[in-house]
N, C-alpha and C positions, 0 to 999 in steps of 0.2 A: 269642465264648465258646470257650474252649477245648477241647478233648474230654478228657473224663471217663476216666481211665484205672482200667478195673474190673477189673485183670488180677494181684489179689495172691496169686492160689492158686500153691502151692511148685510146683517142676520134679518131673513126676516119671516114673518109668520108660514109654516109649512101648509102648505093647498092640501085638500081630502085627496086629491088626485096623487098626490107623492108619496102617499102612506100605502103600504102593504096590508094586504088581510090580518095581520098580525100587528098593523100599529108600529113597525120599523116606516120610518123615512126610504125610500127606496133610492139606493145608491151605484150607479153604474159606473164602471172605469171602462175606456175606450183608450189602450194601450197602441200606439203605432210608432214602431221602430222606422227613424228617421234615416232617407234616403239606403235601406235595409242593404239591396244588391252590391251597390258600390263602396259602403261602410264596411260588409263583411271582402271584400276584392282587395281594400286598405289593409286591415290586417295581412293577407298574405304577400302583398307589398305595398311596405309604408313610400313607397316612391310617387303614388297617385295621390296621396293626400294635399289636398290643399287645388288639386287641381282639377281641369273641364273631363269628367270620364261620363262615356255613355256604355252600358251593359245592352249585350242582346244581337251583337255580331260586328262586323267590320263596317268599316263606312262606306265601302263599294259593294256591299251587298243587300238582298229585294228585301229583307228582315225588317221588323220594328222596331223600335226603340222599346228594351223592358225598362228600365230605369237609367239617370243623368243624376248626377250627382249636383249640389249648388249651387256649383262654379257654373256649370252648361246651362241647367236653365235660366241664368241671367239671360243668356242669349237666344231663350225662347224654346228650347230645348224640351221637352217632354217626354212619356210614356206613349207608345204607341208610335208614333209618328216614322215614317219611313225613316231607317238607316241615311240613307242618300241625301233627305232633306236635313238631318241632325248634320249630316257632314258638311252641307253647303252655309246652314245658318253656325256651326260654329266648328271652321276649319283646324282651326287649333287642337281639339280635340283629341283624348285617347279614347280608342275603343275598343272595347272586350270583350271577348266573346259570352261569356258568364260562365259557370260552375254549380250549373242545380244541386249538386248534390251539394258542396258544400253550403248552401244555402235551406238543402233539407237539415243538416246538421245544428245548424242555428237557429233551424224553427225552432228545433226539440227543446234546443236549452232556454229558450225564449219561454216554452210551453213550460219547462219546468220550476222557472224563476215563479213565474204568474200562479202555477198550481202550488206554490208556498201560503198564498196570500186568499184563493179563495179553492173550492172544488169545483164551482161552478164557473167552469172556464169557456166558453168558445174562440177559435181559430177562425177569422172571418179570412183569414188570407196565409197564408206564409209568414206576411210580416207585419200583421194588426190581430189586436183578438179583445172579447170583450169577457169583463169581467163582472158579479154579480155581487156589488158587495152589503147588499143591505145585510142588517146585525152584526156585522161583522168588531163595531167600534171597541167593545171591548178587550177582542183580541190585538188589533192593528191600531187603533187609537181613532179620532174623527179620519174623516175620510181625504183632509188635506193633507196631513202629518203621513200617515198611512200611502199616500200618491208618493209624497218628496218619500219615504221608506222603500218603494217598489221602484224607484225611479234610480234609486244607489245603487241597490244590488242587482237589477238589470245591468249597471253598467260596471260594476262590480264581478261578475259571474260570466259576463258576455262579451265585454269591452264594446258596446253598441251602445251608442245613445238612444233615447224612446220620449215620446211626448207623450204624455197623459189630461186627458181628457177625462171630469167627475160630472156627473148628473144626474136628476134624476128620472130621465128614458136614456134608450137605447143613443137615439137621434142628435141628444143635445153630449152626451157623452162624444161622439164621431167629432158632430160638428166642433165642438168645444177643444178637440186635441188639434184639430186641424188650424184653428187658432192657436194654438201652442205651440205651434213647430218652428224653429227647430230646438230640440232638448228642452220643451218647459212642464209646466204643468198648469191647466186650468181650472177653477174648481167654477159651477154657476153652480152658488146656491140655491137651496130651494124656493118659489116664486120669483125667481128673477129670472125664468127661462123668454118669456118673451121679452124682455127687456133685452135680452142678451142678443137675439135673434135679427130684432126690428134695422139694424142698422148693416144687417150684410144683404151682397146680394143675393138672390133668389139661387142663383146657380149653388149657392152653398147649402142649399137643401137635399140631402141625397136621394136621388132617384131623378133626381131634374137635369133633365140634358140639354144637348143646345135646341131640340125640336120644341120642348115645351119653354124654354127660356126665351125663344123668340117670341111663344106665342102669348105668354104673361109681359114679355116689352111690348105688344102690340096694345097690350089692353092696359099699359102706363103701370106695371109692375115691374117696377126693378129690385126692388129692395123686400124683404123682409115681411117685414113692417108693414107697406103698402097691403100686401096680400093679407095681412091677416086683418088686414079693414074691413075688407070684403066678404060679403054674406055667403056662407054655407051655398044657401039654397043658390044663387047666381054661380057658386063655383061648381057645383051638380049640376046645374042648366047645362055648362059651358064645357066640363072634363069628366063628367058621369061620375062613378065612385073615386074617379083618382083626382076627382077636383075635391071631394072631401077632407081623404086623406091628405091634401096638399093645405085645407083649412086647420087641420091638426097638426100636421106638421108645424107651418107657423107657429103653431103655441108652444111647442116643442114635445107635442107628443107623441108617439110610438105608433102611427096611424097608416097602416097598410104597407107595404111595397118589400123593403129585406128585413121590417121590423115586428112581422105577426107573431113570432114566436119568443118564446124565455129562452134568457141566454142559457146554451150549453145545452137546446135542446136539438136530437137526433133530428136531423131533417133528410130526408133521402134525395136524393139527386133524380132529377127528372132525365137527364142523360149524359153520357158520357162520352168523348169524341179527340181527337187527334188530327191534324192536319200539318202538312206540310206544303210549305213555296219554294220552287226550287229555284238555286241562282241564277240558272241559263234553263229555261224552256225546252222540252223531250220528246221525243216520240218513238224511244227505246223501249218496246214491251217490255223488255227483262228488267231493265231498271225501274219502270212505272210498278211492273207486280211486286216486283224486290221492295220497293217503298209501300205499299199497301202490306206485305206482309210485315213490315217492321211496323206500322201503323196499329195493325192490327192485335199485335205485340203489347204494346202499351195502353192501346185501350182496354186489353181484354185483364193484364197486370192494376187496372186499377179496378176493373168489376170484380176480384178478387180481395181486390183490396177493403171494399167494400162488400163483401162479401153476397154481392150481385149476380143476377143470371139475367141474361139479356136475349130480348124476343124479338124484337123488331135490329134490323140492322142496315144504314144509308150509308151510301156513297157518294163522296162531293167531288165533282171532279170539273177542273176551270181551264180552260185552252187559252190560249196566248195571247188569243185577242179579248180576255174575259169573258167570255161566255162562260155560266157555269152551268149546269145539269148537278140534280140531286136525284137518286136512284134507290128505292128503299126494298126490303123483305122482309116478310114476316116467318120465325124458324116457326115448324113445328113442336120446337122443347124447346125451350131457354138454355141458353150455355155461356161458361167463363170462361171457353177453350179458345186458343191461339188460331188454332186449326182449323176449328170447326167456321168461329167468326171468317177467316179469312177465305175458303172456301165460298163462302155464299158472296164476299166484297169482289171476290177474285171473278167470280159467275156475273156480276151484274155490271164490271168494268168489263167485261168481254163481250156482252149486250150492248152495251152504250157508248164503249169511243169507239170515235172515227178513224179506223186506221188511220195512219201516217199523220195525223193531226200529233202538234205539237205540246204538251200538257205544261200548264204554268203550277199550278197545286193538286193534290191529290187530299183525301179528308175520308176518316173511318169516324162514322155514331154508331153507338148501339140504345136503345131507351125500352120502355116497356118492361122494364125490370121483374123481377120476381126474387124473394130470399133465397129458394131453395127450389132444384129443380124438379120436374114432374118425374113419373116413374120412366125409367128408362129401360129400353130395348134389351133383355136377356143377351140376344146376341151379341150386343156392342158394346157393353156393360165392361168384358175384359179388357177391352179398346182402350175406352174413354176414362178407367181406371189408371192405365200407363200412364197415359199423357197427364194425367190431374197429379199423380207422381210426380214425373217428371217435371212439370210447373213447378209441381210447388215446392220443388228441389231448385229449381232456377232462382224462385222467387226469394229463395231464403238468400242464395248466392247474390242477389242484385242487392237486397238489404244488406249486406256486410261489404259488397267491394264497389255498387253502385249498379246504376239501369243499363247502362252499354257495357257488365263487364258478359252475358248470356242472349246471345242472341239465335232463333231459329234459324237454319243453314240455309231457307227460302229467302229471308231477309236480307242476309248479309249485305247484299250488293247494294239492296236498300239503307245502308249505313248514313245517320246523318245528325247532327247536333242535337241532340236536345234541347227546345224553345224553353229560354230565360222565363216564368210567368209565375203570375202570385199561387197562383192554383192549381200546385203538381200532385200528382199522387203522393196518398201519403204523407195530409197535413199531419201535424199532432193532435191526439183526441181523437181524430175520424177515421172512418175505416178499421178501426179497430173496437173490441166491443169494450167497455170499460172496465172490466177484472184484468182485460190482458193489459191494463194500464199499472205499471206500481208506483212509487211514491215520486221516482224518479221522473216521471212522464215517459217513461221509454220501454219499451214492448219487450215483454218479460223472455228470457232465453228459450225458454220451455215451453212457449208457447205453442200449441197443434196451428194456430192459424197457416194459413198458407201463401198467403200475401204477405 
């Protein structure tokens, strides 16, 4: 199918605001690969195409829905939404459990189409990333020609369709692909971003959820448009700094919330965390520790990945009747170890549940980050040397055969699917530093990392 060319608003004069320090028009692509889970699920069998699939586990399981393919959300169908309820609103339905990994495999090559077209790439998810293309016209051509070019050999190189989204911020790039969906490409040119904006509703603003969308329908904002009538200073009375940024936003600019920074820049993760919902409710010690140490597992595989050392470390733990309890510690030295993290989760669930209580989730954070760890213990030094070994002998083996082919012999019992989600270890670009990047987008053979 071809892509949709939705770029018929006239030329018109460029705003100071669109121009770069350098005098370039500043040109964003917001690339997002169309229904990503269940498109790459078709390829490995063309038997679901065309039909209701939901990814993210079975339909008689406590699980969410990670993604629905076209066909399902006609009938309401979504992201997130219990298993249970996708099954009852659309019975027809196939459902799959997912395959991260094979969906890590399709970031990369996603990551490496886009890294053709600029260097300045970010991975906003698994399966959207934004692209930087001011100055670029030369090499790629205007910036619509250049979209329909990325838009071929995406599908060309990956057999996945991708909507693309041109502007010039972050916000209007996002919003504008998301009008494009499915398989188009939208270009707003430059001065037409509030034009563009005024006729959707407010919920199409990112960062606006259903708590502030009620509270803008309360005050006779539904639309766009409406909002950006409204004065600065009354949206400051009424939303403090985030009624500002919501004044910028309407105009379609890059004003506070996931848009502070330039695309492709390092941002460090405030924390990292894992959680699981078990299907039937427990109060089997050995399987509650057995799943905190596999928990423990992969949060610690992605501070590595990241090449993180973590200081603070919580435990989320919810009983049957939802009640939850959060339980935190602060290490003495920051650690990436399996062992060590799970020791201090293992110490503060032995504090805090109630015997014979039945547990519905269990949840490993660690946050408080640090690069590089402080000086460590002469004596423990040979210890703590093994095991970082030994990891990062694991770690190499999970990157070649996947995350559940090396597991700690504490965990085993804790064995359990890996959750379908946008945001696995181990996007393309991150966690890794950018020399161990080569042209390829794929993490060079020789590389000492250890993640």
């Amino acid at each position: 199918m071809a892509a949709a060319d939705h770029s018929a608003l006239p030329q018109s004069a460029v705003p100071p605001s669109g121009l770069t320090r350098t005098g370039f028009v500043r040109t964003i692509f917001h690339v997002d690969m169309d229904a990503f889970f269940v498109s790459v699920e078709e390829l490995y069998d063309p038997s679901l195409k065309g039909k209701a699939v939901v990814v993210g586990g079975q339909r008689d399981e406590r699980g969410v829905v990670s993604a629905a393919s076209y066909e399902a959300r006609k009938f309401g169908v979504h992201s997130a939404m219990p298993l249970r309820t996708a099954a009852k609103m659309c019975a027809h339905a196939i459902f799959v459990n997912g395959h991260p990994e094979r969906y890590r495999e399709f970031s990369e090559k996603v990551y490496k189409v886009l890294g053709t077209f600029s260097p300045q790439v970010e991975m906003a998810s698994i399966d959207e990333a934004y692209l930087d293309m001011t100055g670029t016209e030369r090499l790629h051509g205007p910036p619509l020609k250049c979209a329909h070019a990325l838009h071929e050999r995406m599908k060309a190189e990956t057999r996945l369709n991708c909507s693309v989204g041109i502007g010039t911020s972050r916000l209007i790039a996002k919003v504008s692909s998301a009008q494009a969906k499915p398989n188009g490409v939208l270009y707003i040119v430059p001065g037409q971003e509030a034009k563009f904006l005024a006729p959707l509703d407010v919920r199409e603003i990112p960062g606006v959820g259903k708590v502030m969308e009620s509270h803008l329908h309360a005050l006779g904002i539904k639309k766009v448009g409406d909002l950006a009538r409204l004065e600065e200073s009354e949206l400051e009375d009424r939303f403090g700094k985030w009624g500002l940024a919501l004044a910028g936003k309407s105009r379609g600019q890059d004003a506070g919330g996931w848009f502070d920074n330039e695309v492709g820049a390092d941002l460090d993760a405030k924390s990292i965390s894992h959680e699981h919902t078990y299907n039937e409710d427990t109060a089997d010690v050995n399987q509650l520790e057995a799943t905190l140490m596999r928990l423990s597992e992969m949060v610690c595989r992605r501070l590595r990945e990241a090449n993180f050392y973590a200081r603070t470390v919580q435990l989320k733990l919810r009983y049957k009747d939802f009640t939850t309890i959060t339980r935190a510690h602060t290490l003495t030295s920051p650690t990436q170890l399996d062992t060590e993290i799970f020791e201090q989760i293992r110490m503060l669930f032995r504090k805090n549940w109630k015997k014979g209580m039945q547990v519905r989730l269990l949840g490993v954070q660690t946050s408080h980050f640090a690069e590089q760890p402080e000086q460590i213990n002469l004596l423990e030094s040979t210890r703590q040397q093994r095991w970082k070994d030994a990891l990062a002998a694991a770690d190499k083996l999970r990157d070649k055969y996947g995350e559940s082919s090396v597991k700690l012999a504490a965990g085993m019992r804790g064995t359990f699917r890996e959750r379908t989600h946008e945001n696995p270890a181990s996007l393309p670009g991150k966690g890794k530093s950018k020399a161990e990047w080569d042209k390829t987008g794929s993490a060079k053979p020789d590389s000492s990392k250890s993640g």
